[in-house]
Biotite code that builds the C-alpha atoms (Angstrom):
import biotite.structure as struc

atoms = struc.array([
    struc.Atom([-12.605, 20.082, 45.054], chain_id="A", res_id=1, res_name="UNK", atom_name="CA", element="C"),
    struc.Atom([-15.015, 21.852, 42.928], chain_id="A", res_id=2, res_name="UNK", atom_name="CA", element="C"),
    struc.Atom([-12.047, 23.988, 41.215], chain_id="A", res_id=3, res_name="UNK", atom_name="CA", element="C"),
    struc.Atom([-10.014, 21.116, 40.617], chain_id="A", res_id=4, res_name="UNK", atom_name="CA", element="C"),
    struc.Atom([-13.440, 19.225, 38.472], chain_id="A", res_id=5, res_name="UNK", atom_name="CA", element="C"),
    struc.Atom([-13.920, 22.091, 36.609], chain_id="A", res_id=6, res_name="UNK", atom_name="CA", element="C"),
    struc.Atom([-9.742, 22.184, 35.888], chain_id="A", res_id=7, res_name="UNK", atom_name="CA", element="C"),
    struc.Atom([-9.867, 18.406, 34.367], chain_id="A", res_id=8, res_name="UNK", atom_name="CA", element="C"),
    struc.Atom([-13.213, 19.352, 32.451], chain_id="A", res_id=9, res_name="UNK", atom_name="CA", element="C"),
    struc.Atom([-11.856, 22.216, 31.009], chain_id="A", res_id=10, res_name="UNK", atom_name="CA", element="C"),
    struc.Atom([-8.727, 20.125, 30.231], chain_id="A", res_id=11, res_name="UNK", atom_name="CA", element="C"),
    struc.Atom([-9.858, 17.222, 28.743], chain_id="A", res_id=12, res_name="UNK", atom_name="CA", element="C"),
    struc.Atom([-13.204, 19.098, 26.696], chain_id="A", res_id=13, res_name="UNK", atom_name="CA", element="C"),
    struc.Atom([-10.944, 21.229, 25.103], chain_id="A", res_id=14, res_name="UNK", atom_name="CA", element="C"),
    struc.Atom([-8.491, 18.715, 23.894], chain_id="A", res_id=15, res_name="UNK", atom_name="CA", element="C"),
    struc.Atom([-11.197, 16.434, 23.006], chain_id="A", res_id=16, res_name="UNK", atom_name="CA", element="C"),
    struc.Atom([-12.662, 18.878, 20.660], chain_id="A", res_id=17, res_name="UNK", atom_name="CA", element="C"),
    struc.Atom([-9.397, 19.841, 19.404], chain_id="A", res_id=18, res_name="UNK", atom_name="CA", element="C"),
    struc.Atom([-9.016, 16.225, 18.324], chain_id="A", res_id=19, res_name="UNK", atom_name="CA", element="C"),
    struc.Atom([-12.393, 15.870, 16.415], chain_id="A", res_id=20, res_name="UNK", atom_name="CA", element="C"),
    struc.Atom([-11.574, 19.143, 15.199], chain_id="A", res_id=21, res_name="UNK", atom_name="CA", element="C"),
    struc.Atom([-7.636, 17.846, 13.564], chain_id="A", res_id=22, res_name="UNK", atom_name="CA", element="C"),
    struc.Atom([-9.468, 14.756, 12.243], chain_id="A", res_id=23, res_name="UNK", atom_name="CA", element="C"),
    struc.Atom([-12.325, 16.314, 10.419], chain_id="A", res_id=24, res_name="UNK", atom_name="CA", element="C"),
    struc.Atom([-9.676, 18.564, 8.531], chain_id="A", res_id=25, res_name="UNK", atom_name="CA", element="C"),
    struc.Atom([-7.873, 15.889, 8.254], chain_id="A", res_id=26, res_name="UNK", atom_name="CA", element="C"),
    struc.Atom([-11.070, 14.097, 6.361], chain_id="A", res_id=27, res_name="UNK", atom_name="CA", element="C"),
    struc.Atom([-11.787, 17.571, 4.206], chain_id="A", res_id=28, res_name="UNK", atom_name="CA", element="C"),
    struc.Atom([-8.082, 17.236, 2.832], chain_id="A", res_id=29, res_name="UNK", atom_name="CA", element="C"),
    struc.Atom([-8.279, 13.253, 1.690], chain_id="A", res_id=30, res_name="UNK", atom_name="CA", element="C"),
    struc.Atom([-11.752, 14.322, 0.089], chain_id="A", res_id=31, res_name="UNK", atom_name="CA", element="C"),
    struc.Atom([-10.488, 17.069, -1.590], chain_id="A", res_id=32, res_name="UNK", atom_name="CA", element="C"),
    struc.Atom([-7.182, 15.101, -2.985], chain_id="A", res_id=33, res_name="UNK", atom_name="CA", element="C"),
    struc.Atom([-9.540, 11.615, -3.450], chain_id="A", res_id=34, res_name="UNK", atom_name="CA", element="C"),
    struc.Atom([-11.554, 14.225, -6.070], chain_id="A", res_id=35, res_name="UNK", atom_name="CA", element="C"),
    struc.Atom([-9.223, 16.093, -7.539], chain_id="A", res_id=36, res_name="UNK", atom_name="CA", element="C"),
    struc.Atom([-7.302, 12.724, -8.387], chain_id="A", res_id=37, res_name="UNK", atom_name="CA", element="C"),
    struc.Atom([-10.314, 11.043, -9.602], chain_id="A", res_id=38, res_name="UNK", atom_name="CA", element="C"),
    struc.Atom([-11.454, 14.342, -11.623], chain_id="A", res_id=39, res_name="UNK", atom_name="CA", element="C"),
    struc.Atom([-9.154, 13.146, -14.045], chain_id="A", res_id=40, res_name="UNK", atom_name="CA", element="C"),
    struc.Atom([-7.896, 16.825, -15.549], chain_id="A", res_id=41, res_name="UNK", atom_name="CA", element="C"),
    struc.Atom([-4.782, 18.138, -14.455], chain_id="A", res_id=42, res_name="UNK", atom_name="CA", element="C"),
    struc.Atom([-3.630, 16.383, -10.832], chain_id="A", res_id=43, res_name="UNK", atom_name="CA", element="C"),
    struc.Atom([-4.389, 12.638, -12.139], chain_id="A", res_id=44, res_name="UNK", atom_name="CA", element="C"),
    struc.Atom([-2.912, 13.589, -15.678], chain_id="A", res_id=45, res_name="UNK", atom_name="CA", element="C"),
    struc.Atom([0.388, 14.598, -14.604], chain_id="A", res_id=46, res_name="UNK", atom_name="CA", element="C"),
    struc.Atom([0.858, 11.908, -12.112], chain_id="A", res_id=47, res_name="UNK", atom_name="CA", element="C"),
    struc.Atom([-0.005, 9.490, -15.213], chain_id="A", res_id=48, res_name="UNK", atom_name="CA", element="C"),
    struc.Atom([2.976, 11.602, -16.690], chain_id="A", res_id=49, res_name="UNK", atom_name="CA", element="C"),
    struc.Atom([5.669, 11.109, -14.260], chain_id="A", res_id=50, res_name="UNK", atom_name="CA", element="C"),
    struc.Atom([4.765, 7.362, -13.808], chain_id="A", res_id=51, res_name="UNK", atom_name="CA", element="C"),
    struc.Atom([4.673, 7.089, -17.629], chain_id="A", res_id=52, res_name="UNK", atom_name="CA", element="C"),
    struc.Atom([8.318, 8.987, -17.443], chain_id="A", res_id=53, res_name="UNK", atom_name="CA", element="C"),
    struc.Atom([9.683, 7.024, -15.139], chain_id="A", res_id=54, res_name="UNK", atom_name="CA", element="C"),
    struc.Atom([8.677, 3.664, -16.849], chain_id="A", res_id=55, res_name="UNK", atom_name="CA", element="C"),
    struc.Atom([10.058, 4.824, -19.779], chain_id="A", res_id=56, res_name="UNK", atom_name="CA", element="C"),
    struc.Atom([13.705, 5.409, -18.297], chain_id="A", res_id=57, res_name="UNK", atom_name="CA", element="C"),
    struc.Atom([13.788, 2.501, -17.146], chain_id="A", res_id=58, res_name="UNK", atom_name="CA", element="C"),
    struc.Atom([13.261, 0.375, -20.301], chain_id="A", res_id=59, res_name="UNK", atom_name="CA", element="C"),
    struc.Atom([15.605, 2.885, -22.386], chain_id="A", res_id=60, res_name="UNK", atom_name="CA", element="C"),
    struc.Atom([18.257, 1.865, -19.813], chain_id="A", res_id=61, res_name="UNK", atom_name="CA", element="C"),
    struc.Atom([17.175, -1.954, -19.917], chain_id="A", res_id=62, res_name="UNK", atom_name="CA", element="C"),
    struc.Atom([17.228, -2.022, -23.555], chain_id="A", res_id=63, res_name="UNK", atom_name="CA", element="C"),
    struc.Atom([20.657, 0.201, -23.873], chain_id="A", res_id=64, res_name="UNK", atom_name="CA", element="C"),
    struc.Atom([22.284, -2.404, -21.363], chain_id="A", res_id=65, res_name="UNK", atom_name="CA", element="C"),
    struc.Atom([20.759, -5.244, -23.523], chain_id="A", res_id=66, res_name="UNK", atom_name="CA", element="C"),
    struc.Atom([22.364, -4.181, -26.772], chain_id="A", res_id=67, res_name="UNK", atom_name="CA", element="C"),
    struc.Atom([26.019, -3.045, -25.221], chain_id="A", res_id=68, res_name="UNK", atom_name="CA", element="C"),
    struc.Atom([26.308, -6.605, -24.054], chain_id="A", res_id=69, res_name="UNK", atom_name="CA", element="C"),
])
């Protein structure tokens, strides 16, 4: 009886701990990117760029469909 406690403590400890452990990484890596994003050099900058890029294609295509009408 004794072996088969210490088997489901063993069990269930370790996976606990390996959960806390997956979420605090987890935590450290939406700091990290939260940071760098609100830093406001190179990882906010380019995503500024691509949205700006994007926007822009699409009202180059609006306006080229506008004037072949």
């Amino acid at each position: 009886m004794v072996e088969i406690l210490n088997y489901l403590k063993a069990r269930y400890v370790g996976e606990k701990a390996q959960g806390i452990v997956e979420y605090a990484l987890i935590l450290a890596f939406v700091v990290v990117l939260a940071t760098a994003l609100t830093k406001g050099d190179s990882i906010a900058d380019g995503a500024k760029n691509v949205f700006n890029n994007v926007a822009n294609l699409f009202t180059m295509d609006l306006q080229s469909k506008c004037n072949s009408s």
